[in-house]
N, C-alpha and C positions, 0 to 999 in steps of 0.2 A: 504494500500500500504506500502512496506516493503523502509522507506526510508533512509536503511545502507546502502545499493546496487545500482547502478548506472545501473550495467548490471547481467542481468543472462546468466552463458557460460554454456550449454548442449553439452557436452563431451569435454573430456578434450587431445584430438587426435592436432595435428599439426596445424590445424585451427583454433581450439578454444583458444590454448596456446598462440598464437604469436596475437588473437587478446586481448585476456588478458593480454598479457601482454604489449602492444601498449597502451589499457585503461589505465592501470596503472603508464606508463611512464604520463600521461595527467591525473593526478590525481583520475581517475576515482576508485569507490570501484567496487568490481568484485567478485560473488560468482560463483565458478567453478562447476559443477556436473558431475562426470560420472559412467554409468553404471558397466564397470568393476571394478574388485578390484584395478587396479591399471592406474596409468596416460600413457600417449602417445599414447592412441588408439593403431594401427597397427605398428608402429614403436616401439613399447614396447622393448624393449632388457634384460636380465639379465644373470648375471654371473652364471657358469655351468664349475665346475673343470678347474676355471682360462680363460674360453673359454666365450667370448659373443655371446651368443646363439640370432637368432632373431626370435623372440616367433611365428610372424605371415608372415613368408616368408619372402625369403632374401630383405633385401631395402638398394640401391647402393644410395647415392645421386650425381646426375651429373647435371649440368645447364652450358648454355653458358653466363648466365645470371650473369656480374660480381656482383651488386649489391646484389644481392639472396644470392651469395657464399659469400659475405662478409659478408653478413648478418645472414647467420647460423654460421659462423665461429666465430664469437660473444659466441658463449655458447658452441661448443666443439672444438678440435684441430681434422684435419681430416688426416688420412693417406696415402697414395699414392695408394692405390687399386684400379685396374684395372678391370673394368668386363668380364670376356671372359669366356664364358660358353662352354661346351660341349654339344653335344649331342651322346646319347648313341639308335642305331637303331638296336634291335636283338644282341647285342653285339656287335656290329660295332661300333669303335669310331669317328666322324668328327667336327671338330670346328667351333663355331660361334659367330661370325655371317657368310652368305654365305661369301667365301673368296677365294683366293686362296690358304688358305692350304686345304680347305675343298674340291676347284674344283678335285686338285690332289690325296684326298683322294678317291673322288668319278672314279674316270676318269683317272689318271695316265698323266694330262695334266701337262705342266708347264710353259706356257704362257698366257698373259691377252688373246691376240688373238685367242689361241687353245679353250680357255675356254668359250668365246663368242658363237665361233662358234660351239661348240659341243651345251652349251644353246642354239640357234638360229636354231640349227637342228633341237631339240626335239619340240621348239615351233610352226616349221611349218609341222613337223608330227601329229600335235595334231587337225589338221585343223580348228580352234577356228573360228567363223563369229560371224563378228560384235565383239559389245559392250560384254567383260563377265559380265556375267548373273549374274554370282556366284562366292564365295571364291574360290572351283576350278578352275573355269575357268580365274580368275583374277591373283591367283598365278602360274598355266602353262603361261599364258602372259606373266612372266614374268621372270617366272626361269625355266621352261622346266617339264617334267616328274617326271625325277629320285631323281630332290631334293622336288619337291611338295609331291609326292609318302612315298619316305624315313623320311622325315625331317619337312613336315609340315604337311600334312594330318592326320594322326593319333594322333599328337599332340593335333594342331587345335579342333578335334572331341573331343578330351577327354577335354579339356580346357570348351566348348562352350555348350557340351554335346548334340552336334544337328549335322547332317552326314554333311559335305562340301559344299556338292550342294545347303542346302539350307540356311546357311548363304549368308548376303550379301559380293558381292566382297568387299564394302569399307573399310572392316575389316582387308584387307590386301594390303590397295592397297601402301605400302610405305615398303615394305620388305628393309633390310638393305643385297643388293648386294654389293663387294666391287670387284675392279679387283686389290687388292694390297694383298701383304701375314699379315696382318692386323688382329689380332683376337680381337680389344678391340671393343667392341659390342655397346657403344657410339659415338657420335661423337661430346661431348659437350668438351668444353673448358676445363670445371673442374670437376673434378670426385675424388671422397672417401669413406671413412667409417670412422666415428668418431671413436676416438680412447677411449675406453671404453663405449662403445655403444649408441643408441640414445637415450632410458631416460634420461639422464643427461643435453639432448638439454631442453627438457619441463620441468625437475627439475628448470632447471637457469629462463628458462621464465617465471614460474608461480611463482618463487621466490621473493614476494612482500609484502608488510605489506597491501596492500590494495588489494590483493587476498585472498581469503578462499576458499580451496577447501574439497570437499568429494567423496570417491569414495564407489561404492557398491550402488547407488541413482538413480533410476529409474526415467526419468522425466514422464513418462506413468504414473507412480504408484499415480501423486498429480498432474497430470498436469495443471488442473484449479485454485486448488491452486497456483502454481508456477505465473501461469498467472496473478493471480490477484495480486498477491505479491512486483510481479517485473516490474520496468517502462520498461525496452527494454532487449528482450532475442536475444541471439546467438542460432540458433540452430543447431547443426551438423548431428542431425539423420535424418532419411530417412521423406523425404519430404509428400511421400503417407502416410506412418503411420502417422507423424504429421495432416495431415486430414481426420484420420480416415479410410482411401483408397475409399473414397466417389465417384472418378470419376474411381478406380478400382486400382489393384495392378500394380505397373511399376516390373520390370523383372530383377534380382541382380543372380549373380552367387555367390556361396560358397564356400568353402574349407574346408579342413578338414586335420589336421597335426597330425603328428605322429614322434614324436623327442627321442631318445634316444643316453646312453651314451653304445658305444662299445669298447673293450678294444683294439686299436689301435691306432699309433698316426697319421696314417693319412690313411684314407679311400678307401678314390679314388681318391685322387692330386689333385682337383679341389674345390673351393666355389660350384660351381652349375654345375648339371648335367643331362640334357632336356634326358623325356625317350621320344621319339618320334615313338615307335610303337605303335598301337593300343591294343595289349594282357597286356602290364604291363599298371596296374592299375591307381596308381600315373603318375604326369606330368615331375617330377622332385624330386633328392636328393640334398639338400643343405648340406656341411659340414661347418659348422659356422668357425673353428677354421682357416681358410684360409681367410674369410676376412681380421684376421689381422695375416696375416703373420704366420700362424703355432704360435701361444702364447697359452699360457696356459698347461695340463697337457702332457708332450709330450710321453706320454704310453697310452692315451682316447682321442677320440675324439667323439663329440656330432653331427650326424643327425637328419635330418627331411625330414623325406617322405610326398611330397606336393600333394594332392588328391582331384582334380576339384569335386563340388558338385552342384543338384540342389538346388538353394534355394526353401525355402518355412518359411512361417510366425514363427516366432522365432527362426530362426537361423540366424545367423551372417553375412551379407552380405557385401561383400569383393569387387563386382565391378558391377555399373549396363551394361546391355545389348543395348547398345548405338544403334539398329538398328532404322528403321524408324518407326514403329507403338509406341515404346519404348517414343522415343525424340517427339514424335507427343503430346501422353500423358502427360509426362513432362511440354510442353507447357501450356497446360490448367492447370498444378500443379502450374507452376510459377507466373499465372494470377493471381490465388487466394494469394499467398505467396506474390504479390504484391499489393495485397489491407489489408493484415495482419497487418498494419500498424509497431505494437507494435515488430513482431517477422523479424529477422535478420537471412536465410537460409545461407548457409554454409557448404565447403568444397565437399567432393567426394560425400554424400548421399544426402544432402541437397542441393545441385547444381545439381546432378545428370549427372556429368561426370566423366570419367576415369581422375582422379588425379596422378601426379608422384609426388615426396613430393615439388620440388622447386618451381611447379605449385601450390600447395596447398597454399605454403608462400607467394608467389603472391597472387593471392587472398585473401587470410585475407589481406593482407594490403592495397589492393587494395578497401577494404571494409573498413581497419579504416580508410582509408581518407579519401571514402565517407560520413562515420561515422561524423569523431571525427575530418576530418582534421590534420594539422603537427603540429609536437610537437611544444608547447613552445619555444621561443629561450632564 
């Protein structure tokens, strides 16, 4: 038994970091491993002709959560940025979240009431009975035709990579209507973007004398080794590979990006731009340099075309597929993971739910407490 180390952290993404570094505030020593080259998992950021480029899709942090936001705001200074996405259908531009600029782009309405009632028409042309069934039938319940059709449907199917009907409705059952002319697409208290990107959050937190980290470290490639080595592991990778997928594979969607610099300094006016028909490929363009305010070179500006993928076994899995046969299997993963004594599961893969990052920071601390308890006074 390896007795320099207290814990072993498996990846070194936003879960692992803030529980290392909570160990560390409580003396604990802490060897970090991750498999990429470099730390932050999916919040990874790096600089790109003065522009913070983010490596694996845009990530806004927003929490109404005051403690969370004060609690990131510990390690970077955050800027005022606002999320308000486009969406781009056939060449069609409309704003979102649904809204009222979006109703009057669609409809040429200009009142909450006009707008109601034109959604209220479409949903009782659509003759729905009973409970819906399905994604389709869950978002006409809710928003009518022409924005399901337009704006969510084809998105949706490329997103999920499975046709409308036969996703579950619960997948959408919370769509963000607003009847105000409102395009900020949260509704949390606090909202940002670190200002010089989010590495520098995991740089501060794993910054420790009683941290070591390495990246390029496959915990697969020694895993029984690690195991015997170390008294208590963090694990952040995926749950079913941790057991070998013995009761069978749970179900993770992919991505797949494609970033470059073109010589313009500003693209398409927008951080983010939803393609929402079904014939273009990609889900969405992200132009990075609009997170913070058009900074960096202002003749280039850096996208990334974001391209929903199946997963399958060693590719990079981005989100799992939270349906009911999915979360059923889960189940019986956790049971095992709960008689693991020595290993500590964690974050989006290892918990195996859709994560936003101030949810993630929750959780890890919610685990060192269970853990390790409050700091020292």
């Amino acid at each position: 038994m390896n007795t320099k180390y207290d814990y072993l952290v498996v990846g070194a993404g936003l879960f692992g970091a803030v529980f290392a570094h909570e160990a560390a505030l409580r003396g604990k020593r802490v060897k970090v491993i991750e498999k990429r080259n470099h730390i932050a998992g999916n919040i990874y950021t790096k600089t790109v002709d003065g522009i913070q480029v983010h490596q694996y899709g845009a990530h806004i942090f927003h929490t109404s959560d005051k403690a969370i936001w004060d609690y990131v705001n510990q390690f970077a200074e955050f800027n005022r940025f606002t999320n308000s996405p486009m969406a781009n259908y056939n060449g069609q531009l409309y704003n979102l979240p649904f809204n009222m600029n979006t109703f009057n782009e669609l409809w040429g309405v200009q009142t909450p009431a006009e707008a109601k009632a034109k959604i209220q028409s479409q949903i009782e042309a659509a003759h729905l009975n009973g409970q819906p069934k399905n994604l389709e039938e869950q978002a006409i319940s809710l928003i009518g035709t022409d924005i399901y059709q337009k704006l969510i449907k084809g998105y949706t199917e490329k997103q999920w990579g499975q046709a409308a009907t036969a996703l579950p409705a619960f997948i959408i059952r919370r769509l963000p209507v607003r009847y105000t002319f409102d395009n900020n697409y949260f509704n949390d208290t606090y909202q940002g973007i670190p200002i010089g990107g989010y590495t520098q959050i995991v740089e501060k937190l794993l910054d420790h004398v009683e941290i070591d980290v390495e990246t390029g470290v496959d915990f697969f490639a020694d895993r029984d080794a690690y195991l015997a080595n170390y008294p208590k592991v963090i694990f952040t990778g995926m749950i079913d590979q941790y057991f070998n997928y013995q009761l069978g594979e749970l179900a993770y969607r992919s991505l797949r990006f494609e970033t470059e610099t073109v010589n313009t300094g500003n693209y398409q006016g927008n951080a983010v731009v939803n393609y929402t028909d079904a014939e273009t490929p990609y889900t969405r363009i992200i132009e990075h340099k609009h997170f913070e305010f058009g900074n960096g070179d202002p003749e280039k500006s850096v996208i990334t075309r974001e391209y929903p993928a199946d997963w399958h076994r060693g590719d990079e899995p981005y989100y799992p597929v939270n349906n009911q046969q999915n979360n059923a299997l889960y189940k019986q993963y956790a049971a095992l993971a709960k008689a693991e004594g020595q290993v500590i599961f964690g974050g989006r893969l290892g918990q195996y739910r859709y994560y936003d990052m101030h949810q993630v920071i929750h959780a890890a601390l919610v685990t060192v407490q269970a853990e390790l308890g409050d700091l020292p006074q």
